[in-house]
C-alpha positions as CSV (number, residue, x, y, z in Angstrom):
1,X,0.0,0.0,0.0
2,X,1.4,3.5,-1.2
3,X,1.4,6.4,0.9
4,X,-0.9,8.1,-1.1
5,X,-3.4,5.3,0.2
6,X,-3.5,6.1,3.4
7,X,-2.6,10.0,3.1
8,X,-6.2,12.5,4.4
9,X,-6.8,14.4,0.9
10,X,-8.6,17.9,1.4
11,X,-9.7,20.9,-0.7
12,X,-9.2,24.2,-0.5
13,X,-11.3,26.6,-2.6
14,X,-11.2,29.6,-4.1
15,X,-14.5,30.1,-5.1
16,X,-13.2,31.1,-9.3
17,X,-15.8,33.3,-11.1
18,X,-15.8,32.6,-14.6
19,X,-15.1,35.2,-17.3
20,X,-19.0,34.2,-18.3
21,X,-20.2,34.0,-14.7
22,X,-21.3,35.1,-11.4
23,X,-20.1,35.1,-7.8
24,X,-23.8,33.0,-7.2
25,X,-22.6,30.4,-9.7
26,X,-19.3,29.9,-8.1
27,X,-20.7,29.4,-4.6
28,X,-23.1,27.4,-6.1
29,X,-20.5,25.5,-7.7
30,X,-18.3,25.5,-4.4
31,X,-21.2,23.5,-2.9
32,X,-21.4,21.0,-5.7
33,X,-17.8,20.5,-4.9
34,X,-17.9,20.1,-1.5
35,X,-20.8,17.8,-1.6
36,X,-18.9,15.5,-4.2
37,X,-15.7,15.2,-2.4
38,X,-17.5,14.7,0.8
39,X,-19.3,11.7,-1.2
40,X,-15.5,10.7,-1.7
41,X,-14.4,10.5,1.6
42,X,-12.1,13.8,1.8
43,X,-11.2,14.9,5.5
44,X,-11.9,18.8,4.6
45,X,-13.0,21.6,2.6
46,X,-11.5,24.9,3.1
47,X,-12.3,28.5,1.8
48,X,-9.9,31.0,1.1
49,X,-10.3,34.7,2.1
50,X,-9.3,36.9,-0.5
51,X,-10.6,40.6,-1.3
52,X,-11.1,43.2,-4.2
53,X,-10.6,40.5,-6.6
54,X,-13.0,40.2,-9.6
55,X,-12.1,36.3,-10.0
56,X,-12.6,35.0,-6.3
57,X,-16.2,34.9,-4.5
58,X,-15.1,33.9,-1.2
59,X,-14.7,37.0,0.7
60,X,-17.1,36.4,3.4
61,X,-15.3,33.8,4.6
62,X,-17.1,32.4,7.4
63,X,-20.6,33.4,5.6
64,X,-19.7,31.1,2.9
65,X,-18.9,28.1,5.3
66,X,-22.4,28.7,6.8
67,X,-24.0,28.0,3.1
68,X,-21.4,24.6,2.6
69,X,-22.0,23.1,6.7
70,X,-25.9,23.5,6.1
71,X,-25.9,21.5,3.1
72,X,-23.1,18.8,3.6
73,X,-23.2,16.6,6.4
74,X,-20.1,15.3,7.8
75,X,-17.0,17.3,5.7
76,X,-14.8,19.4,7.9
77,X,-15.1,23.0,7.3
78,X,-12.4,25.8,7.6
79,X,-11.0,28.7,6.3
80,X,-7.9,28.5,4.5
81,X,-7.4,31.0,5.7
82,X,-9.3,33.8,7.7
83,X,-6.4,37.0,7.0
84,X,-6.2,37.9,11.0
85,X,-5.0,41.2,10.2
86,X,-7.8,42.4,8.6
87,X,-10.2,41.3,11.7
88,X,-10.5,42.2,15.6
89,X,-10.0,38.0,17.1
90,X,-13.3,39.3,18.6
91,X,-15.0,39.2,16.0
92,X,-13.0,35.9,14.4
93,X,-13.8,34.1,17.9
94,X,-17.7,35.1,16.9
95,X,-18.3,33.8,13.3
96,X,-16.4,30.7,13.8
97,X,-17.6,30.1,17.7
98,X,-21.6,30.7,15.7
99,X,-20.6,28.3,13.3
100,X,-19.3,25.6,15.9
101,X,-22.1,25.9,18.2
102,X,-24.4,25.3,14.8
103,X,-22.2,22.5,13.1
104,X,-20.1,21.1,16.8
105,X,-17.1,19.3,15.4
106,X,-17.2,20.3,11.9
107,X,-15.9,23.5,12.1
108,X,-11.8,24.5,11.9
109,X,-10.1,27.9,11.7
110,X,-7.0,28.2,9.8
111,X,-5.4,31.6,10.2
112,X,-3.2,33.7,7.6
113,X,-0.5,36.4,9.2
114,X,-0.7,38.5,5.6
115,X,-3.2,41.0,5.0
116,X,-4.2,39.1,1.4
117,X,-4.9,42.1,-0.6
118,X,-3.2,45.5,-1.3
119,X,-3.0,48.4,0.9
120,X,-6.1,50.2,-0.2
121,X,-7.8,47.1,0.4
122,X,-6.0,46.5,3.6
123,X,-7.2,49.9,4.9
124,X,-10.9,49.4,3.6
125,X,-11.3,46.1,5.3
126,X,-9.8,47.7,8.9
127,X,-10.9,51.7,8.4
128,X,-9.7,52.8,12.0
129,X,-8.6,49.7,13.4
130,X,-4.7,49.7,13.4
131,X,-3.1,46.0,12.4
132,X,-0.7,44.6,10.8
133,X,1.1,41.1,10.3
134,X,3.3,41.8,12.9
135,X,0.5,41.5,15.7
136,X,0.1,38.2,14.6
137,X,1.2,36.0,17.5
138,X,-0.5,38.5,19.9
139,X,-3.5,37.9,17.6
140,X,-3.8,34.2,18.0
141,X,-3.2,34.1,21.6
142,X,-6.0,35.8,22.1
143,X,-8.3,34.0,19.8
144,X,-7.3,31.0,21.3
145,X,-8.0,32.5,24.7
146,X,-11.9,33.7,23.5
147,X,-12.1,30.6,22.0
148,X,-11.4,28.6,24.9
149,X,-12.9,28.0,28.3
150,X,-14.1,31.3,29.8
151,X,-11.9,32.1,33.3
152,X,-13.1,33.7,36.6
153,X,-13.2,37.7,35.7
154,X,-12.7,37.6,32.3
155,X,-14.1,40.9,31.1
156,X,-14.4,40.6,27.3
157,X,-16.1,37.1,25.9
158,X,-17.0,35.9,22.2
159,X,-20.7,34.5,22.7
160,X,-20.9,32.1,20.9
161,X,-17.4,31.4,20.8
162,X,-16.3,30.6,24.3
163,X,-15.7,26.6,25.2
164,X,-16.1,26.0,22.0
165,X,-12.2,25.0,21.4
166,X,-12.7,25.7,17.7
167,X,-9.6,23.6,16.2
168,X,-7.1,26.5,15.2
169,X,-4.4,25.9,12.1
170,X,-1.4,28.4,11.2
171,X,-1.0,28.5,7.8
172,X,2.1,30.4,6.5
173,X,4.3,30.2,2.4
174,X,7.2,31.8,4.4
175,X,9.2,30.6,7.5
176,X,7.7,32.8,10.2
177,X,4.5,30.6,10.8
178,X,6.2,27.3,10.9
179,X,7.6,28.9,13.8
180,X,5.2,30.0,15.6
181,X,3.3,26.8,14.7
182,X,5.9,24.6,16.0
183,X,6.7,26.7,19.2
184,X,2.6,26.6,20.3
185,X,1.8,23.1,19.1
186,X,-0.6,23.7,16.5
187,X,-1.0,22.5,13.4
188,X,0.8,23.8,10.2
189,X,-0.5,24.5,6.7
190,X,2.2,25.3,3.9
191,X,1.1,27.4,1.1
192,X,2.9,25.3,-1.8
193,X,0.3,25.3,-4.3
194,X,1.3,28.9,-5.0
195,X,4.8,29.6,-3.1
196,X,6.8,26.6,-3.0
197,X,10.1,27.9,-2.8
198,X,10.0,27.6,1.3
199,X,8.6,23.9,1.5
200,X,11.1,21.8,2.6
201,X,12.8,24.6,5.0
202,X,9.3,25.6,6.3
203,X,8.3,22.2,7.1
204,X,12.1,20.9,8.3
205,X,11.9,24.3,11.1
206,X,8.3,23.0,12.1
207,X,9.1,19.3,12.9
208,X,12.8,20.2,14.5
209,X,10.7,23.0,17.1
210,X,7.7,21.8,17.5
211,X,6.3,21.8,21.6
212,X,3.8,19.0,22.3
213,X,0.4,21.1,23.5
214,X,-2.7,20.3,24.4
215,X,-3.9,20.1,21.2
216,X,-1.4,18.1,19.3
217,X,1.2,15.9,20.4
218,X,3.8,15.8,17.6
219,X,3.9,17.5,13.8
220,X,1.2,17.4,11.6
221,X,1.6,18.9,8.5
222,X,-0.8,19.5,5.7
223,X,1.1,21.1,2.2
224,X,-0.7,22.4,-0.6
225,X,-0.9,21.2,-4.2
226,X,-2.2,22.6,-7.3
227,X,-4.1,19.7,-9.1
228,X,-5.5,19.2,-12.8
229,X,-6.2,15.6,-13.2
230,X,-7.7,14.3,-16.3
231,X,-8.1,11.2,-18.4
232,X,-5.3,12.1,-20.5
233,X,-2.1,14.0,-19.8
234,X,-2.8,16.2,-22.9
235,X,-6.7,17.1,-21.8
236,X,-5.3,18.1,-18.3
237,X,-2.2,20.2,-19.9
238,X,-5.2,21.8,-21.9
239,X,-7.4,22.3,-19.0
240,X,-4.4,23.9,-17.0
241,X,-3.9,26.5,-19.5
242,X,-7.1,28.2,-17.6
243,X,-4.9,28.3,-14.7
244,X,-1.4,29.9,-16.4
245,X,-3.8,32.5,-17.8
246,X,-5.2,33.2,-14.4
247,X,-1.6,33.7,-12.7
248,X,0.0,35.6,-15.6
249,X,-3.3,37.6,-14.9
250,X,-2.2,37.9,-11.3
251,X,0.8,39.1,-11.9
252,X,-0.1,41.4,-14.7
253,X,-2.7,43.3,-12.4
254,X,-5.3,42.1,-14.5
255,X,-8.7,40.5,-14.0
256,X,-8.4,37.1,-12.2
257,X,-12.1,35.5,-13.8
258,X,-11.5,32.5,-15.0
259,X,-10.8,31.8,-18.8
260,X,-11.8,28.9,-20.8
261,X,-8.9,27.0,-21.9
262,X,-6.5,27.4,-24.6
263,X,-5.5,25.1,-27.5
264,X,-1.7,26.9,-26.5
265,X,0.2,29.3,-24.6
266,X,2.3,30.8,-27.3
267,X,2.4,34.0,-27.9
268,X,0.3,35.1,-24.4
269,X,3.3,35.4,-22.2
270,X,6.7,36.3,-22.7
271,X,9.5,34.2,-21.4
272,X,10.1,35.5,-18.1
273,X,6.7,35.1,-17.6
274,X,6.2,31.8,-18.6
275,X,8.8,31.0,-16.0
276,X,7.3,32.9,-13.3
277,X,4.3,31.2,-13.7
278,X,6.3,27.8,-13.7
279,X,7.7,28.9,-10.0
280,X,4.3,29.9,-9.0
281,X,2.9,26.6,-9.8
282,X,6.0,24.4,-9.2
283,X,4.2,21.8,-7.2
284,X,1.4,21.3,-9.7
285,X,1.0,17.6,-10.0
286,X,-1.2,18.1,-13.8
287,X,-1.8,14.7,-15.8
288,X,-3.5,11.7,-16.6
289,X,-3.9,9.2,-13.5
290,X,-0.6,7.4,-14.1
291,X,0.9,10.6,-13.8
292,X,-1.0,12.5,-11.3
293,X,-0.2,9.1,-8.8
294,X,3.6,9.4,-9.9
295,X,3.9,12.7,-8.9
296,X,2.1,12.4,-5.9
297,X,4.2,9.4,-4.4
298,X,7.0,11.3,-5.2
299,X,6.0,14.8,-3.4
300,X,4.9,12.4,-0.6
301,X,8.1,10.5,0.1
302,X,10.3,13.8,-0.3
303,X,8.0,15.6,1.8
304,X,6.1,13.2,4.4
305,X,2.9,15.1,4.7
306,X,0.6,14.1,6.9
307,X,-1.8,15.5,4.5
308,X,-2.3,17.2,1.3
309,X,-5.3,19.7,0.5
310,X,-5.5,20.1,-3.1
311,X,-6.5,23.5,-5.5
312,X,-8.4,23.2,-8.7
313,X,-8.9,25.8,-11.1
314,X,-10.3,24.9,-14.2
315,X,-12.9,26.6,-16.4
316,X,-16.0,24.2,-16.5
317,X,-17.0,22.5,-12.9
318,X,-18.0,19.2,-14.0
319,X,-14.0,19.3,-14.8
320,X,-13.0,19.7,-11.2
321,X,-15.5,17.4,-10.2
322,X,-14.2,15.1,-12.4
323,X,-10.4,15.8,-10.8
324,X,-11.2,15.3,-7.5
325,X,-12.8,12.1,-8.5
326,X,-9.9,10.8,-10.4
327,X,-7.7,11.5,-7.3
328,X,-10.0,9.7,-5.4
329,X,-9.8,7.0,-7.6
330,X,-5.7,6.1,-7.1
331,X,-6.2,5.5,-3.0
């Protein structure tokens, strides 16, 4: 039996608004998703907070896992992540403790140290509230205080919220999370399906610090992995030319909608960024099943993941369905 057999898959979702589309239809089609891979015996579905971008309808983080918990039944829900800078932990401790106290074990909180969006967007999102990544550690212990059991005198509580012990993930694409992570005992999230460059170090300063706490008792590490799976290798390489579009977008300032696929790349980018797109995407694991399995055992065994939560963005739904059902398919 193969790692990948007995490795937890996941999603994480970016909710992708077609070029044709609407932020209802991608939520819609974010449900249809989660539903499937439920069906398929995934560990979790997570949601991505991202703001003032045309391409991504999952903003309202927490209001978006509200519409997946009340029509799935036993998927894990989280945000992957909630941007803590851009929110009071009041107000975190809140949504999430609602959504635990409606859904009780099926809610998780995965928490981002950057901002996510520019700094017009960054101020929008706060107004007077000052923040910035480098409260970040203050900012967890404290959500992890008005998350937890309430104490004698405690003047400020998030109701609902408190003594719910809402499972709390630090997610990081740079080094200074795996710290933190490994020094309070929580469990880490690396951002490799679109900043690889860190993984190894990242998840190598994790294992080597990491304090046994109350919630975990050694490592557990969940790394992220662009996937395009297919029947063929040349359908998915087709299908993943609506991704290279949407990153050369990305770094072109452009709009992020999603485009339909491309019989070729020629001529749309220029060499340097072809390449850039190449480092943004270096984990993508894009193929027919042979493939997709090859890659897979490989990232495993160089990596030993305890699990790997998987993006998809490809133009037509029933073609991510279909992805996440061929992945299923190699266990």
């Amino acid at each position: 039996m193969t790692r990948l057999a007995t490795t937890p898959l996941a999603v994480l979702d970016l909710a992708p608004i077609r070029d044709d589309g609407s932020p209802a239809q991608a939520m819609h089609n974010s449900l249809a998703l989660a539903q499937h891979v439920e069906r398929l015996g995934f560990s979790r579905y997570w949601v991505a907070e991202h703001h003032n971008m045309d391409g991504i309808a999952s903003s309202a983080t927490a209001v978006l896992l509200g519409y997946l918990a009340a029509n799935t039944s036993t998927l894990r829900l989280g945000s992957g992540g909630i941007m803590l800078p851009n929110h009071a932990p009041l107000v975190v401790a809140e949504q999430f403790g609602t959504l635990a106290s409606l859904y009780p074990g099926r809610i998780e909180l995965g928490l981002g140290r950057a901002p996510g969006a520019d700094q017009a967007t960054a101020r929008a999102l706060r107004r007077d509230r000052l923040g910035s990544a480098d409260d970040f550690p203050q900012d967890v212990e404290e959500l992890q205080a008005l998350l937890g059991p309430r104490q004698p005198g405690q003047r400020v509580i998030a109701m609902p919220g408190a003594d719910t012990n809402v499972p709390i993930w630090l997610l990081g694409s740079s080094l200074f999370s795996a710290q933190l992570a490994a020094q309070k005992g929580l469990p880490y999230a690396f951002a490799s399906h679109f900043a690889p460059r860190y993984l190894h170090q990242a998840i190598r300063i994790y294992r080597d610090n990491f304090q046994p706490s109350a919630v975990l008792d050694k490592p557990y590490v969940m790394i992220g992995v662009p996937l395009i799976a297919a029947p063929t290798d040349e359908e998915a390489e087709f299908l993943a030319t609506s991704v290279y579009q949407r990153v050369l977008a990305l770094m072109r300032g452009e709009s992020l909608v999603l485009r339909p696929p491309v019989a070729s790349m020629v001529g749309r980018w220029q060499p340097h960024e072809q390449q850039a797109v190449g480092d943004f995407l270096g984990l993508a694991v894009i193929g027919g099943p042979e493939k997709v399995r090859a890659r897979l055992d490989v990232l495993l065994e160089q990596t030993q993941a305890d699990e790997l939560i998987f993006t998809c963005d490809v133009y037509e739904s029933a073609d991510r369905l279909r992805s996440f059902e061929i992945l299923a398919g190699l266990r």
